[in-house]
C-alpha positions as CSV (number, residue, x, y, z in Angstrom):
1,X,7.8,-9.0,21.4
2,X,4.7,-6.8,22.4
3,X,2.5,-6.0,19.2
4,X,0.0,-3.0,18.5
5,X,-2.5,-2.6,15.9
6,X,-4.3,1.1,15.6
7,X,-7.3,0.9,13.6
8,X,-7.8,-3.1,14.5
9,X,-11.6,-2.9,12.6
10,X,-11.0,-1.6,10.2
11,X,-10.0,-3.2,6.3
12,X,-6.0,-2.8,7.3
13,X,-6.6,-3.3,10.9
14,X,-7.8,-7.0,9.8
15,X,-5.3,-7.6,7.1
16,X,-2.8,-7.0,9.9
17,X,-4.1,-10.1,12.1
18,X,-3.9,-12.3,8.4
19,X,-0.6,-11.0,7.5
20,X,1.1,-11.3,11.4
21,X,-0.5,-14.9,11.6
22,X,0.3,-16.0,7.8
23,X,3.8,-15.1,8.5
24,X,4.3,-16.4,11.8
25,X,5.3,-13.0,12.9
26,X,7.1,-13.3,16.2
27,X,3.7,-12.0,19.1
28,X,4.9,-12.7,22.8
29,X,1.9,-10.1,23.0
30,X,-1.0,-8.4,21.1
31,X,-3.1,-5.6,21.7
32,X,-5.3,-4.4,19.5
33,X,-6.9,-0.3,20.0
34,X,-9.9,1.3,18.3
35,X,-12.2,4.3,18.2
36,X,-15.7,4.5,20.4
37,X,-17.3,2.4,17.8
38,X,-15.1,-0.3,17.2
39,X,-13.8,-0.7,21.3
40,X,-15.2,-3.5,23.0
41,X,-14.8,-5.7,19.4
42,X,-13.6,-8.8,20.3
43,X,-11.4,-10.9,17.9
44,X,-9.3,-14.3,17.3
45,X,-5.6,-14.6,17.2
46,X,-3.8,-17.7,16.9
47,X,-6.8,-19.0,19.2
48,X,-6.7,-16.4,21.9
49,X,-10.2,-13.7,21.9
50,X,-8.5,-10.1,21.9
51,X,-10.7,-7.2,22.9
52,X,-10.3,-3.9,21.5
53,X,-9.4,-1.4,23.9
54,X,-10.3,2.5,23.5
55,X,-7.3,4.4,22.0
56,X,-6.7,7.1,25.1
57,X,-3.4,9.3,25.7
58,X,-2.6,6.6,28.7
59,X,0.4,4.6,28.9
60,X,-1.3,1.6,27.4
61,X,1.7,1.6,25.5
62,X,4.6,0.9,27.7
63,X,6.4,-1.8,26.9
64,X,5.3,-2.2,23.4
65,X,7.9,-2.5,20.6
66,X,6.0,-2.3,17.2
67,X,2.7,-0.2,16.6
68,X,1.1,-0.7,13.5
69,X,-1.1,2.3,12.7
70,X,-3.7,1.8,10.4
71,X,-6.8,4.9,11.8
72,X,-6.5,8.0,9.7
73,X,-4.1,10.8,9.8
74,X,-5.7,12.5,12.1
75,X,-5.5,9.9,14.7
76,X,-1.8,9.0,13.7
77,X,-0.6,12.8,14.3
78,X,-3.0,12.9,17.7
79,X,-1.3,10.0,19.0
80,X,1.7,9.7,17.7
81,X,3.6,11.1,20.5
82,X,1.8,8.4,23.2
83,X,2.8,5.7,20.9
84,X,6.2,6.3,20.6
85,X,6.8,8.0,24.1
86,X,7.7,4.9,25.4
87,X,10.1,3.7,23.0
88,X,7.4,2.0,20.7
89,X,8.3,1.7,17.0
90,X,5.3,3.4,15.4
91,X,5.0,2.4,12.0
92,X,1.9,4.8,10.0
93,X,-0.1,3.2,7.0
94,X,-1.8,7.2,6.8
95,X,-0.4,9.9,4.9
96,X,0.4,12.0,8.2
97,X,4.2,11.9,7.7
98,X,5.0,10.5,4.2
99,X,6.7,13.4,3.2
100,X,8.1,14.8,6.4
101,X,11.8,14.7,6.8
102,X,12.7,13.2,9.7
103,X,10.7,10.0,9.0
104,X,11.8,7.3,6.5
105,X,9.1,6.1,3.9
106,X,10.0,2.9,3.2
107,X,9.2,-0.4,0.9
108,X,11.4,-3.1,2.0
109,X,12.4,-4.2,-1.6
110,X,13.8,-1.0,-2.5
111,X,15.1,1.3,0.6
112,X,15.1,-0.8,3.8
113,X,17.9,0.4,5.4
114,X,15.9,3.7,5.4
115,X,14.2,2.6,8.5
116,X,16.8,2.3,10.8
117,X,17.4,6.2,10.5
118,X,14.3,7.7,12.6
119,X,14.4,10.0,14.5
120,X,11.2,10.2,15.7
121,X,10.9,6.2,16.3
122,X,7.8,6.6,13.0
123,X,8.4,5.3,9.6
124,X,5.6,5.5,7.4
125,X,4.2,3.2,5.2
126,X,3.6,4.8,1.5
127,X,0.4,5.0,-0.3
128,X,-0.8,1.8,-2.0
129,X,-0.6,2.5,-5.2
130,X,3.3,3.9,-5.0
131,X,4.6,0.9,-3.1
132,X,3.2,-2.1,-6.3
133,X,4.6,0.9,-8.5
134,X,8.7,1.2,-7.2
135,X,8.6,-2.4,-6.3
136,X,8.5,-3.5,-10.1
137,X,10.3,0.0,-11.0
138,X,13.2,-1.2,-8.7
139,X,13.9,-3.9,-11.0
140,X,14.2,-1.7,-14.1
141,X,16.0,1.1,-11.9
142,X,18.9,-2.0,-11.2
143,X,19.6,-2.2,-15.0
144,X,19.1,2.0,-15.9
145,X,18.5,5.0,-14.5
146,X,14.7,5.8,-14.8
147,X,14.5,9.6,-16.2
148,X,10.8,9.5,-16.4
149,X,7.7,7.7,-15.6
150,X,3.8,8.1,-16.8
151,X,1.4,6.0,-15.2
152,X,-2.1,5.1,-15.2
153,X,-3.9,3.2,-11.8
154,X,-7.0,1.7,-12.1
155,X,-7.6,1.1,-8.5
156,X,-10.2,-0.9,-6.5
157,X,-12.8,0.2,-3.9
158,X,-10.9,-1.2,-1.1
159,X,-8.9,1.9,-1.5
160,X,-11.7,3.7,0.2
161,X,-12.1,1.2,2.9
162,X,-14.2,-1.8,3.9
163,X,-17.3,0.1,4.1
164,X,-16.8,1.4,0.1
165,X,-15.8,-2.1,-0.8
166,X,-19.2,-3.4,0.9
167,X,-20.9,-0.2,-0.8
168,X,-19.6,-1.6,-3.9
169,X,-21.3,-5.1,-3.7
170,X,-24.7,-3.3,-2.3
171,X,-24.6,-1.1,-5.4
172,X,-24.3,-4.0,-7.6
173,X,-27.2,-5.4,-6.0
174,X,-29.0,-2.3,-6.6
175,X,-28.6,-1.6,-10.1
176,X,-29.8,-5.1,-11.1
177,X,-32.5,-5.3,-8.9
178,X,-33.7,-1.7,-10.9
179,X,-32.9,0.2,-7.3
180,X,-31.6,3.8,-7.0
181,X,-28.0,3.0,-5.8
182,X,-26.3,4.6,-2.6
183,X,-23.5,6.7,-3.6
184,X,-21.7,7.9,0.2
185,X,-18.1,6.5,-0.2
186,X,-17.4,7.6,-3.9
187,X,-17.9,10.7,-5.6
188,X,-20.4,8.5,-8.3
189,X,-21.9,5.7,-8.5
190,X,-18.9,3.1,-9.2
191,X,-21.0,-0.2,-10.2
192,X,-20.5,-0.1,-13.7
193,X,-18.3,2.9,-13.9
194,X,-14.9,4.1,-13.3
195,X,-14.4,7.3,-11.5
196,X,-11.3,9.3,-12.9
197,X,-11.0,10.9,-9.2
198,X,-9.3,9.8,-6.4
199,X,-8.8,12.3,-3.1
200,X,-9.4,16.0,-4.1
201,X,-8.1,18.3,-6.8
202,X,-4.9,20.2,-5.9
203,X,-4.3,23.9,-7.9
204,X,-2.0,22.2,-10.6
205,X,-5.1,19.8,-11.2
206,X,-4.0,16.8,-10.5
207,X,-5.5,15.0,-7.6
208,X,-3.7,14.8,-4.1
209,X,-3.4,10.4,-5.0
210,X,-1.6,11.7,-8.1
211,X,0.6,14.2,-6.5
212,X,1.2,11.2,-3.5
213,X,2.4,8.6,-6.1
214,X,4.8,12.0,-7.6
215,X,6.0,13.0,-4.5
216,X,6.5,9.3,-3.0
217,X,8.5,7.7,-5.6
218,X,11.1,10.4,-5.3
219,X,11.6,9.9,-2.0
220,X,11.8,6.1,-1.5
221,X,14.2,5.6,-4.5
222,X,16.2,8.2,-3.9
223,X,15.7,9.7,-7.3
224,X,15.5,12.5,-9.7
225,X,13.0,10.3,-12.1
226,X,9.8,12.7,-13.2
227,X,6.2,10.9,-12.1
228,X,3.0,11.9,-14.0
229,X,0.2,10.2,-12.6
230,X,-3.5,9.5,-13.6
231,X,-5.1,7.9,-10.7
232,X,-8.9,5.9,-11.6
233,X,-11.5,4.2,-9.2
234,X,-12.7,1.6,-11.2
235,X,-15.3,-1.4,-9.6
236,X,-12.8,-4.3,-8.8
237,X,-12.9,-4.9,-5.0
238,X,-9.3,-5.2,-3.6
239,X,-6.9,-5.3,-6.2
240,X,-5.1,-2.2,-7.8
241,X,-4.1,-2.4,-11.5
242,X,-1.5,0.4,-13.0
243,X,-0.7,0.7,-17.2
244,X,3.1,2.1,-16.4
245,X,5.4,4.2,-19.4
246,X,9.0,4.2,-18.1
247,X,12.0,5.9,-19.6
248,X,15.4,5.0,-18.8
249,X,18.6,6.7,-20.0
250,X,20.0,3.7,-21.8
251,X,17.7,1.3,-23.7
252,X,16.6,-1.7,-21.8
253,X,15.1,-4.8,-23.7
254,X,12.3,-6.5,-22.8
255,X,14.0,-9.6,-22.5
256,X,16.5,-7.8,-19.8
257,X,13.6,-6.4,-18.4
258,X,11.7,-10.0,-18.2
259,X,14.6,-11.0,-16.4
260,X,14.9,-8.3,-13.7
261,X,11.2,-9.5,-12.8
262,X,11.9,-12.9,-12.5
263,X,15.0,-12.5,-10.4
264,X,13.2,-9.2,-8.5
265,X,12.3,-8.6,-5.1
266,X,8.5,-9.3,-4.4
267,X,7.5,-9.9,-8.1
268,X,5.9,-12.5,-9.9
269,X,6.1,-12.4,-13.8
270,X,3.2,-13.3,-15.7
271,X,3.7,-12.6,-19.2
272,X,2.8,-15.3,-22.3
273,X,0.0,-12.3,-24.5
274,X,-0.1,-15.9,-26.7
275,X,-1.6,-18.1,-24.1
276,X,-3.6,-14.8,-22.9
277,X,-1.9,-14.8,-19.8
278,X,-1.7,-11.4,-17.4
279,X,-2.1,-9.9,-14.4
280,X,-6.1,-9.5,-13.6
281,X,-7.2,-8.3,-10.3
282,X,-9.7,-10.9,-10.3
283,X,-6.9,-13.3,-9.6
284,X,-4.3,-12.0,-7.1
285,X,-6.8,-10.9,-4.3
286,X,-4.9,-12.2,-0.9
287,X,-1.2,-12.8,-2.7
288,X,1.7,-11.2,-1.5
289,X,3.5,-10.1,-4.4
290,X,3.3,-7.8,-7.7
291,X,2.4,-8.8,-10.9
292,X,3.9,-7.6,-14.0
293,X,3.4,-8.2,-17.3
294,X,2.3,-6.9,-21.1
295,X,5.8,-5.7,-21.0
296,X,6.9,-4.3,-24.4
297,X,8.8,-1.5,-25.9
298,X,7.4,1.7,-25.9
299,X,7.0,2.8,-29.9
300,X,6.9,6.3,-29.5
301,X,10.3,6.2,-27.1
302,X,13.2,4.7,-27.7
303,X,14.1,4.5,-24.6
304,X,11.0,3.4,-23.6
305,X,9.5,0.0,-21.8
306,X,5.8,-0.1,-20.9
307,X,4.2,-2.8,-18.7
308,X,1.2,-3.9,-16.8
309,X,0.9,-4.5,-12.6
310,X,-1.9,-6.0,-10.7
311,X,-1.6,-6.2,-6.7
312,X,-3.4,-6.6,-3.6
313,X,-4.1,-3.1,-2.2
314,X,-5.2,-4.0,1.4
315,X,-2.3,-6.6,1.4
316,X,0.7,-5.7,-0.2
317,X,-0.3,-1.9,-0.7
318,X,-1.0,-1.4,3.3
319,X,-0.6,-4.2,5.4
320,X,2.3,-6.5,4.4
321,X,4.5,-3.7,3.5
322,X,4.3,-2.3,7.2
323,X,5.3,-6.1,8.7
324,X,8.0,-6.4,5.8
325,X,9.2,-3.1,7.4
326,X,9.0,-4.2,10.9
327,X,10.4,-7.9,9.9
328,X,13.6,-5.8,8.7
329,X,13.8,-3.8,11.9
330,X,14.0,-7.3,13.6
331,X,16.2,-9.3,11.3
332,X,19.1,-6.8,11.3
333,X,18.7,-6.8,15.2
334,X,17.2,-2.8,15.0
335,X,14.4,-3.6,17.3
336,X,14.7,-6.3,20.1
C-alpha cells in the first residue's frame, strides 16, 4: 500500500500522520508533499524521517493508491488530475468538489458505499462541521424521517488552521499582558469573543460555512430534510460544539433517541444534566468520536428533539473521516 499526504505541514497534514499511525493504517509506503515553504520538512513515521517533497505536475505519483489532500482548493483542483492520472485514489479534505456530481461526499457512518461510485477516482471529504452534524443525525434519521433541521456551531480556531489556533493562544497572551492583539486569521479579535462569521457572506446572507453545512447534508444522506445554519467562531482551540433543533415526521422520544446514540455509529452519549455531565470541548480534543447530549424535547414542536454535540474538528471533522473513507475502500476489497 503506497500512501500520500498533500498538505503534510499543515494542521490536517499532521493529524493525518496521528490518525494513520493510531490506527495502524496499513503503509507499505509514505510520501508526504508540500508547498515551497513547507518542502524540505522533515518528519517521523513509525520511526522512519520522511522529507517533504515539492508538490510538481511529475509522476511522483505512480504507483500510489490513496492520496490524502489536505492544501486548499486551489491546489486540490490544480493537481487533481496528476494525482489520480495514475490510478491514485485522491481523497480531498477542501471544498473543491463537495458538491460536484460525479464525486461522492462521503462520512463512513452514514453513506459509505457512496465511495465506491467515482468516477473521477476523488471523493471528497465534507466540511467539519457537517460530518459531527449527520453522524449523530444518522441515528435519529434510523428511527424517523428528519423534515427539518436548525442548528447552531460554535466552532473553534482550528477551523482556520494551525496558524489561527497559534494566533489564538498569542492573543490571549496579549490581552492579559495589556498588548494590542494581532488580528490576521479572523475577522476580530477572537480572545474573549465569538465571531458570528465564518467564510464570507453569500446574497441570501447567510455565510458560504452555512450554506456548506445546507448543501452538504442533502447530499450525504440522501435527503429532502431543510438545513438552517448559524455558524460562530468562538475561542476554543480544536473542538467544534453545535446546539441542533431537529424535526422528524413522527415523534421520537428522548429515551428512543438516547438509545439510537448509544447503539450509533461513531457516537458517544454523555448525557446525566443531574451529575452536570455534557459534552465540553475542553474535554474531547484528540477523541475519535461525537458527543451528544442535553437531548430533550423541543417545546415549541411537537415533533421536535433538540441536543447538544462536541467533536474534534481537526480529527474527526478532517482527518479521521478521510482514513475511515479510505479504510472502507480497503475493507470491501475496492482498492488493493
Amino acid at each position: 500500500m503506497k500512501v500520500a499526504i498533500v498538505g503534510a505541514s499543515g494542521a490536517v497534514g499532521q493529524e493525518f500522520l496521528r490518525v494513520l499511525d493510531e490506527r495502524n493504517f496499513p503503509i507499505d509506503e509514505l510520501l508526504l508533499f508540500g508547498s515551497q515553504r513547507s518542502a524540505g520538512s522533515k518528519y517521523t513515521f513509525r520511526g522512519k524521517e520522511i522529507e517533504v517533497k515539492l508538490l510538481q505536475h511529475n509522476d511522483d505519483f505512480k504507483g500510489v493508491d490513496i492520496a490524502f489532500t489536505s492544501a486548499g482548493g486551489g491546489t486540490s483542483k490544480d493537481f487533481a488530475e496528476t494525482i489520480t492520472k495514475y490510478g491514485a485514489v485522491m481523497i480531498d479534505n477542501s471544498s473543491a468538489f463537495r458538491m460536484d456530481a460525479d464525486v461522492p461526499l462521503v462520512v463512513p457512518e452514514c453513506n459509505a458505499e457512496d465511495a465506491l461510485n467515482r468516477p473521477r477516482n476523488i471523493i471528497a471529504n465534507p466540511n467539519c462541521t457537517t460530518i459531527m452534524m449527520v453522524v449523530a443525525l444518522q441515528a435519529l434519521e434510523n428511527i424517523s424521517h428528519i423534515k427539518r433541521i436548525h442548528v447552531s456551531s460554535y466552532q473553534a480556531a482550528s477551523g482556520a488552521g494551525a496558524a489561527a489556533m497559534a494566533e489564538l493562544y498569542e492573543q490571549y497572551r496579549q490581552v492579559l499582558a495589556g498588548e494590542k492583539p494581532t488580528v490576521d486569521k479572523f475577522a476580530y479579535q477572537l480572545a474573549f469573543n465569538v465571531i458570528p462569521q465564518i467564510d464570507v457572506f453569500t446574497e441570501n446572507g447567510y455565510t458560504k460555512e452555512e450554506m456548506k453545512m445546507y448543501n452538504e447534508t442533502k447530499k450525504i444522506m440522501h435527503t429532502d430534510c431543510e438545513v438552517s445554519a448559524m455558524c460562530v467562531r468562538v475561542p476554543s482551540l480544536r473542538c467544534h460544539s453545535e446546539a441542533i433543533w431537529a424535526e422528524t415526521e413522527q415523534p421520537v422520544s428522548v429515551e428512543a433517541f438516547k438509545e439510537a446514540v448509544k447503539n450509533g455509529n461513531g457516537l458517544q452519549l454523555e448525557d446525566n444534566p443531574a451529575e452536570k455531565q455534557y459534552p465540553m470541548p475542553l474535554f474531547h480534543e484528540n477523541c475519535d468520536d461525537v458527543y451528544v447530549g442535553r437531548i430533550r424535547k423541543d417545546l415549541a414542536n411537537p415533533n421536535g428533539l433538540t441536543f447538544w454535540l462536541v467533536s474534534d474538528q481537526i480529527k474527526k471533522g478532517a482527518a479521521l473521516n478521510a482514513v475511515q473513507i479510505a479504510e472502507y475502500l480497503i475493507k470491501v476489497g475496492n482498492i488493493k
